[in-house]
C-alpha positions, 0 to 999 in steps of 0.5 A, a space after each residue: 524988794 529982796 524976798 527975805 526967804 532969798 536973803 542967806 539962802 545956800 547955794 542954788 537954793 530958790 524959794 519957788 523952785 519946789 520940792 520934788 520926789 526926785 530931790 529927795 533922799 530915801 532915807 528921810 533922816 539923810 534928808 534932814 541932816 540936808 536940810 539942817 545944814 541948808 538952814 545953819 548955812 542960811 544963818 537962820 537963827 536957832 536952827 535946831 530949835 523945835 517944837 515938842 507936843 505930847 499928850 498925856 493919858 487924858 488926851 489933853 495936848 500940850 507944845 512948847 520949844 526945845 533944842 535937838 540936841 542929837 541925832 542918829 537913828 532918832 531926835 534926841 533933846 533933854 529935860 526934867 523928867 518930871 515936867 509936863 513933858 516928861 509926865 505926859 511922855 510917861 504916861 503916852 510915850 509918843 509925840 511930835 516935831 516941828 521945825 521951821 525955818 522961815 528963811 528958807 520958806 521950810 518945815 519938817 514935821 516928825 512924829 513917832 515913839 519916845 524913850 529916855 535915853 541910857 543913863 551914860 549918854 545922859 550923864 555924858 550931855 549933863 556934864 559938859 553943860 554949863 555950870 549954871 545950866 546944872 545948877 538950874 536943873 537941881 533948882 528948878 522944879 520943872 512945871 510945878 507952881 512956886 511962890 515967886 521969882 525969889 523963891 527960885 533964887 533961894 533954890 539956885 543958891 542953895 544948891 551952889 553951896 551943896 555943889 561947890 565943885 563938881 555938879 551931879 546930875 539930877 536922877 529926874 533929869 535926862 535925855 529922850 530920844 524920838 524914834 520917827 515913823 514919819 517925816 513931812 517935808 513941807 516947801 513953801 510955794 507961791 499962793 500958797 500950793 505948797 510942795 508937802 511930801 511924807 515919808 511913812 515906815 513901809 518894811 515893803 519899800 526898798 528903803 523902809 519908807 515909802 513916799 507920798 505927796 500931800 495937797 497943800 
């Protein structure tokens, strides 16, 4: 039978062949970028879809999915700002990352700091959305309980006939951007001793990051 992490796999690419110092780059976002394209040339589903956790005041975690929707010096990815998210990073401005792509037998996890981004690149993202998508961030108070379905409903079509044309976007909707201070790179091995190396800020280390290996 077909291993199904083999199925689409890029080029050279094996699941038990490892992960090694030697493989990897020593910018760790270069790396990433590395890894997102192996995973889009696998057809793996969504490969930019990530899991995003933050934690407010009180500690208390949560997690939930969102989609990268940058990146350059960090991760960006968009919301309302006065979601559980987006109280929590207020409250705690760092949070964490996780990709898997099941495929390929991958992880990256990500953690480090978290700010909003500028209002122009806020704005630049909102305006090429769908219509419907804008609509749905003036309709829906993000995490805060409501009556029923209908009630959401009622909000969407009020806020068609406020925005007949052109749609603004919402003051409590934009972007975040996540700074990392550290990368783990998790590769999938047999019996479970997987190959799992981490990059973490050094200003001592050539590149700025020094790298270790983890036991699985």
């Amino acid at each position: 039978m077909t291993d199904p992490r083999e199925m689409q796999a890029p080029t050279g690419f094996h699941p038990d062949r490892g992960l090694d110092l030697p493989d990897l780059d020593p910018d760790p976002m270069t790396q990433f970028r590395r890894w997102l394209t192996d995973a889009e040339a696998a057809g793996v589903p969504l490969p930019n879809a990530m899991s995003l956790a933050t934690a407010g005041a009180d500690g208390a975690p949560s997690v939930r999915h969102v989609l990268l929707r940058g990146l350059g010096d960090g991760f960006v990815f968009y919301t309302n700002r006065e979601s559980r998210k987006g109280r929590q990073l207020a409250e705690n401005p760092r949070a964490a990352l996780g990709f898997l792509w099941k495929q390929l037998d991958r992880q990256v996890g990500v953690s480090g700091t978290v700010a909003p981004v500028s209002d122009d690149e806020s704005d630049a993202y909102f305006a090429g959305r769908p219509r419907e998508a804008q609509i749905g961030a003036w309709a829906s108070p993000q995490s805060a309980p409501i009556a029923d379905r209908g009630a959401l409903d009622a909000r969407v079509a009020e806020f068609e006939r406020r925005y007949p044309g052109e749609v603004p976007r919402p003051p409590h909707w934009g972007g975040y951007r996540l700074t990392p201070d550290t990368f783990e790179f998790w590769q999938g091995r047999t019996f479970r001793l997987h190959d799992r190396l981490r990059y973490v800020r050094d200003d001592a280390a050539p590149s700025g990051w020094r790298i270790e290996r983890l036991a699985p």
